[in-house]
C-alpha positions in Angstrom: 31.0 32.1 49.0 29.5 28.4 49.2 26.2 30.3 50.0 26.3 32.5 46.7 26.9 29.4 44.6 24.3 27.6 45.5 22.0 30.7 45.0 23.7 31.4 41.4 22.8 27.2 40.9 19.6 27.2 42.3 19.0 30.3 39.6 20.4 28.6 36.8 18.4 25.6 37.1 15.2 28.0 38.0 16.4 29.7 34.3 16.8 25.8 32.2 13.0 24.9 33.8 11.4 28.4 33.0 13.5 28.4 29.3 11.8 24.7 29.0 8.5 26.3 29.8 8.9 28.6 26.9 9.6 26.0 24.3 6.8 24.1 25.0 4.2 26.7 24.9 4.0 26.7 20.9 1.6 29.3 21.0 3.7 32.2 23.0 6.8 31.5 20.8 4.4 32.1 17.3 3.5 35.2 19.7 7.0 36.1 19.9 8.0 35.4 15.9 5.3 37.3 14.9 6.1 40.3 17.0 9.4 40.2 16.2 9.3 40.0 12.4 5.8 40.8 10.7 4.4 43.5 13.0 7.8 45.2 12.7 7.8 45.5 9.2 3.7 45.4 8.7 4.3 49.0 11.3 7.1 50.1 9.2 5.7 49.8 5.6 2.0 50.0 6.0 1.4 53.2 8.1 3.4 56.0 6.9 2.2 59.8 6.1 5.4 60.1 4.0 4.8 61.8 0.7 6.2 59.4 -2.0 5.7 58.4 -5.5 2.5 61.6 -5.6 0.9 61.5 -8.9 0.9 65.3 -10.4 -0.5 66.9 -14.0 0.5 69.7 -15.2 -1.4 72.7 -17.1 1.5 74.2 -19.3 -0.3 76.8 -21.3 3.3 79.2 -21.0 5.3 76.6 -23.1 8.5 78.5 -21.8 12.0 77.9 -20.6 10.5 78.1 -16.9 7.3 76.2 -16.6 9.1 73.0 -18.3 11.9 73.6 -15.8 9.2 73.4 -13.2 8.0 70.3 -14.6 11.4 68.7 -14.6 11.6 69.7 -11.2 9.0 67.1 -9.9 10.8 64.4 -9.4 11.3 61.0 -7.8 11.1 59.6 -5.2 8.5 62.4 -3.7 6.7 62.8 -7.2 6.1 60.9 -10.6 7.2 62.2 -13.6 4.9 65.1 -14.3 2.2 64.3 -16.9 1.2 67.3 -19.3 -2.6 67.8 -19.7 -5.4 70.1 -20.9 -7.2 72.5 -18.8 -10.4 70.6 -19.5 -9.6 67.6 -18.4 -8.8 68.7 -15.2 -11.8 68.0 -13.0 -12.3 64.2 -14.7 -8.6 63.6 -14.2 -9.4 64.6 -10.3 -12.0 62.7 -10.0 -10.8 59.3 -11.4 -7.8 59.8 -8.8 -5.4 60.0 -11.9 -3.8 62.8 -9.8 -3.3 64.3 -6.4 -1.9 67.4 -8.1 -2.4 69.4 -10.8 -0.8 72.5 -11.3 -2.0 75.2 -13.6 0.7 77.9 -15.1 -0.6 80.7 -17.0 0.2 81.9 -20.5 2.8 84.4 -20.3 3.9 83.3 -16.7 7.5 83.4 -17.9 7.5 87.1 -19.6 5.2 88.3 -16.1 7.7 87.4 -13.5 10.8 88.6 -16.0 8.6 91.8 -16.7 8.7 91.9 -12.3 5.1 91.5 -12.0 2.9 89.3 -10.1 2.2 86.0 -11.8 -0.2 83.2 -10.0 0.0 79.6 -9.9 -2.9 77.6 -9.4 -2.5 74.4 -7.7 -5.4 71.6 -7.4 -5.2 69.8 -4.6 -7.3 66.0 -4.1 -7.4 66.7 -0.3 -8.7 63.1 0.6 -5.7 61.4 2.3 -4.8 65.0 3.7 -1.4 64.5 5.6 -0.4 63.6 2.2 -1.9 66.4 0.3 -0.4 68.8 2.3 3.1 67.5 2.3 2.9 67.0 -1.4 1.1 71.0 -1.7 4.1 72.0 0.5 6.7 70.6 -2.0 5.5 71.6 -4.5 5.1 75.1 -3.5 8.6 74.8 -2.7 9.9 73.5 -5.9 8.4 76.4 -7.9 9.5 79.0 -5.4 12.7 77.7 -5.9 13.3 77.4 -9.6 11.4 81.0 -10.0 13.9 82.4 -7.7 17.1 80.6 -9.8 15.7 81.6 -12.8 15.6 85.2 -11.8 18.3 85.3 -10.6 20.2 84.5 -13.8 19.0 87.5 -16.1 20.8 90.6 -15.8 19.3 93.5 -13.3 17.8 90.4 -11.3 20.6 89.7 -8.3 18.3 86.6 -6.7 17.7 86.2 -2.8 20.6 88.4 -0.9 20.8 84.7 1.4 21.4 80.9 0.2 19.7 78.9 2.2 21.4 75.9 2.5 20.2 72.7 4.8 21.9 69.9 5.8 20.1 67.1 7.3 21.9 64.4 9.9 21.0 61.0 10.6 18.2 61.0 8.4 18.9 62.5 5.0 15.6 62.0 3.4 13.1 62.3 6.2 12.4 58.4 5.6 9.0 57.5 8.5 10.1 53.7 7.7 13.5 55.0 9.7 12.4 55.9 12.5 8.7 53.6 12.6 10.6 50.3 12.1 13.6 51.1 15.2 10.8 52.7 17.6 8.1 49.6 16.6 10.9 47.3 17.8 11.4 49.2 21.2 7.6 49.2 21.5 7.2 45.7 20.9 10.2 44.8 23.2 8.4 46.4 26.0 5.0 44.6 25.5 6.5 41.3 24.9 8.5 41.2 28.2 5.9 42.3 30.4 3.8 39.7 28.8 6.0 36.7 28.9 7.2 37.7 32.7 3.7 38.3 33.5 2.2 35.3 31.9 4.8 33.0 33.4 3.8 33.7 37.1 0.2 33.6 35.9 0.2 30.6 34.9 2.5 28.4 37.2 -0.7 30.4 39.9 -3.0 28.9 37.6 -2.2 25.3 37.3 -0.4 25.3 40.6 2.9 24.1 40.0 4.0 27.3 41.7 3.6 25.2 44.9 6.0 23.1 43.9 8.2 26.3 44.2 7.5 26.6 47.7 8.4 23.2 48.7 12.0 23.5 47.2 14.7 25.1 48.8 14.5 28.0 47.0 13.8 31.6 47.8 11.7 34.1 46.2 14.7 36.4 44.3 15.8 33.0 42.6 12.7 32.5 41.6 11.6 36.2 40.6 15.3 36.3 38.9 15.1 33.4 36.9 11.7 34.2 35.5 13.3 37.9 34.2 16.4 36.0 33.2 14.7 33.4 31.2 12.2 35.6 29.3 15.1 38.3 29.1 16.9 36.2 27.1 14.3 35.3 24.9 12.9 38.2 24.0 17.0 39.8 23.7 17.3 37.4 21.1 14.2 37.7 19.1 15.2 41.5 19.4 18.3 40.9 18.0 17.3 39.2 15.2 14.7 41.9 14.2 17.1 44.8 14.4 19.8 42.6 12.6 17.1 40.8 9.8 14.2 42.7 9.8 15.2 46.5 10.1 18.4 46.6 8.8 18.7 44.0 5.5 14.7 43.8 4.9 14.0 47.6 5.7 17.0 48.7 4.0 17.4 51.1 7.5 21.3 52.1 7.9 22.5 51.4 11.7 24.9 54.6 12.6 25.7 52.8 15.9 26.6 49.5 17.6 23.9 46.8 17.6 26.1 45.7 20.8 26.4 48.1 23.3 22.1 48.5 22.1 21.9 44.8 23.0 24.0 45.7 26.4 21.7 48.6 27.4 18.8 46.8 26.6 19.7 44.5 28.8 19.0 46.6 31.9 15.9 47.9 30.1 14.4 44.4 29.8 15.3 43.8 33.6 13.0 46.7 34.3 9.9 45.9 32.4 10.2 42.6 33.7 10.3 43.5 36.9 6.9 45.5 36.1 5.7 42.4 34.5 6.2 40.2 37.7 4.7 43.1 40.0 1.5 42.8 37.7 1.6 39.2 37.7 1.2 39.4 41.6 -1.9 42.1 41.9 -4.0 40.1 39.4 -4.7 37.1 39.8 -5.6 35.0 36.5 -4.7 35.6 32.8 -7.7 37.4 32.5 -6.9 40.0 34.9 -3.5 40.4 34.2 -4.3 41.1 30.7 -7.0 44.2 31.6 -4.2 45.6 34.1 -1.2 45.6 31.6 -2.9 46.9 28.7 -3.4 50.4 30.2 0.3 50.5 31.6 1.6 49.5 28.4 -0.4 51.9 26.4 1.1 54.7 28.9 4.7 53.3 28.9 4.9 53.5 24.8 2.7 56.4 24.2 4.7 58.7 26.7 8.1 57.4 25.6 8.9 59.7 23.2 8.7 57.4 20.9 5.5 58.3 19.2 5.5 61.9 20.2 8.0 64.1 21.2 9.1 64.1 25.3 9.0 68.4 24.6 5.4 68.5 23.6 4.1 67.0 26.9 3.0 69.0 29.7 6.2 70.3 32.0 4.8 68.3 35.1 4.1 64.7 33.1 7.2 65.8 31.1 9.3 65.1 34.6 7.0 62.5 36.1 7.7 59.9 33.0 11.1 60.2 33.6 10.6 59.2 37.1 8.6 56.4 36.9 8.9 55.2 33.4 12.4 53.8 32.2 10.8 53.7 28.3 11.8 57.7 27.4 15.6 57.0 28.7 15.6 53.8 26.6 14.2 55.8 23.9 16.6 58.1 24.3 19.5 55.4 24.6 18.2 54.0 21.5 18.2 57.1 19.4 21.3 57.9 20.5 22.8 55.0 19.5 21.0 53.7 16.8 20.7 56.7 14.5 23.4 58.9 15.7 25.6 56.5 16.7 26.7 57.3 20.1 29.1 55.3 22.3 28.7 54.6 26.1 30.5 57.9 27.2 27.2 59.0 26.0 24.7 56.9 26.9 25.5 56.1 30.1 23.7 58.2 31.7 20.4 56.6 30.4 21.5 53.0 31.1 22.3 54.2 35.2 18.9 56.0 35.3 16.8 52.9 34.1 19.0 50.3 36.5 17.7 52.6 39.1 14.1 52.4 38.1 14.6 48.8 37.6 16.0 48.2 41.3 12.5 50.2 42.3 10.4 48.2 40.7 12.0 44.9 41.5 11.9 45.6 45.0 8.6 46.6 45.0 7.6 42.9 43.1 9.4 41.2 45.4 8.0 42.4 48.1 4.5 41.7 46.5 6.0 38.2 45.4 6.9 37.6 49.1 3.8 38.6 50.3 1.5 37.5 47.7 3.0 33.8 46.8 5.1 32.7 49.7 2.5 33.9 52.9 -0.5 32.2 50.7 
């Protein structure tokens, strides 16, 4: 018992000196801010495919009940109000980008699809910024489709569609990008930020030395690998915290289903792992330099095979089940999700949080092993 306090001392002053370390690197803790906050909502706002606020014209040479119910259809938040126009001015409206859209309906469109035969609608597409165009082509197609049908359905001899359609959708009622960017850019930046920090703060007491000091102490190497993943866990917990809390949630306007505490509490183990990872990088390279060039390709792997960018289920089977072995990101993605947008409790989840305290017990000791080897035999 005497021998376990002193360790759990000998820790917590290894986790004041390292936390002391952090405060007076200025330049890490703007690192950290800016991650935290700016990138977070810069990701959120400033890269989405969403089709919102589309400009559209409108051709109405029918001047019936159902083209202007078509117009009226186009509306916010996917569309602008629908601006009427004449055929001529269709290819100069394109070309000044007044409009993504215009649609042209015919004359006699109404009395055509009363009369039961085939009318066309001609919509003009400004194909530029595509993924948009084709959303926008696809909702509009839909719109029409749907008030033709509704309309139809409503004069006599016409029974409408045999099936209503109905969908409901759950977590994320109007397919918002910002939803799911902002939660997954936080997760993203969680991961980076801890293997930096860890990584950096073995690289640099290798750098200017002072990790001799370490050796002449009566410390051993887990109190000195845990501190350093204590230390910058806590950190980075925090700033994570506050972006979920500040950033996400009352700047993003994004609605949190679940507990931001039992996803502080799982991230916990999560950040354990990854700075585990960091450490074991710190000891295979050794200056800043180096450590930088090897965790840039393990970081890009780690977040682009998450899950988080694109789904687990459109990977290959074999690197499908290999990420989940090695990687602890897809179960936190999954943790996260679960938790985050639909709100799960730890009955759960738990599963996740055991798998990546697995991983993390791999990984830390494999670095202390390197650590051993690497910084104690030198």
């Amino acid at each position: 018992m005497a021998k376990l306090r002193l360790h759990l001392a000998n820790i917590f002053e290894l986790v004041i000196k390292e936390l002391r370390s952090i405060r007076a690197d200025p330049i890490m803790l703007v690192l950290v801010a800016y991650i935290f906050t700016f990138a977070v909502y810069a990701a959120a706002t400033g890269a989405s495919t969403e089709a919102t606020n589309l400009s559209v014209g409108i051709v109405d040479e029918d001047r019936s009940d159902l083209s202007r119910r078509i117009a009226d259809g186009l509306t916010p938040p996917t569309f602008k109000p629908a601006v009427e126009i004449a055929a001529p001015e269709i290819d100069a409206a394109m070309k000044s980008q007044r409009f993504l859209f215009v649609i042209e309906l015919p004359p006699k469109f109404q009395s055509d699809i009363l009369a039961g035969r085939q009318a066309s609608v001609q919509i003009n597409v400004d194909a530029t910024a595509s993924a948009q165009a084709f959303n926008g082509m696809s909702y509009i197609q839909t719109v029409i489709q749907s008030y033709v049908t509704e309309f139809t359905g409503r004069r006599e001899g016409f029974p409408g569609a045999p099936i209503k359609m109905v969908t409901r959708t759950k977590f994320n009622p109007n397919l918002k990008d910002l939803w799911f960017t902002s939660v997954m850019q936080v997760i993203n930046n969680l991961t980076m930020i801890t293997v930096i920090l860890t990584g950096a703060a073995l690289i640099r007491e290798r750098e200017q030395g002072t990790v001799e000091h370490l050796l002449m102490m009566p410390v051993v190497p887990a109190e000195i690998m845990l501190s350093k993943i204590l230390a910058n866990g806590i950190v980075v917990l925090l700033a994570a915290g506050f972006s979920l809390l500040f950033v996400v949630q009352w700047s993003l306007q994004v609605p949190i289903a679940g507990s931001i505490l039992l996803f502080l509490a799982g991230s916990c183990f999560y950040v354990f792992t990854v700075a585990a990872l960091g450490i074991l990088l710190g000891t295979v390279a050794a200056t800043m330099g180096q450590f930088g060039l090897l965790a840039i390709p393990v970081l890009l792997v780690m977040m682009l095979l998450s899950g988080g960018t694109t789904p687990m289920e459109s990977m290959p089977v074999w690197l499908h089940h290999l990420m989940q072995v090695i990687s602890p990101t897809p179960h936190f993605v999954i943790f996260a999700q679960d938790v985050l947008y639909r709100g799960a409790d730890f009955s759960i989840v738990w599963s996740e949080i055991v798998t990546t305290a697995v991983i993390g017990s791999v990984y830390l000791g494999i670095a202390l092993y390197r650590f051993r080897r690497v910084i104690f035999s030198s």
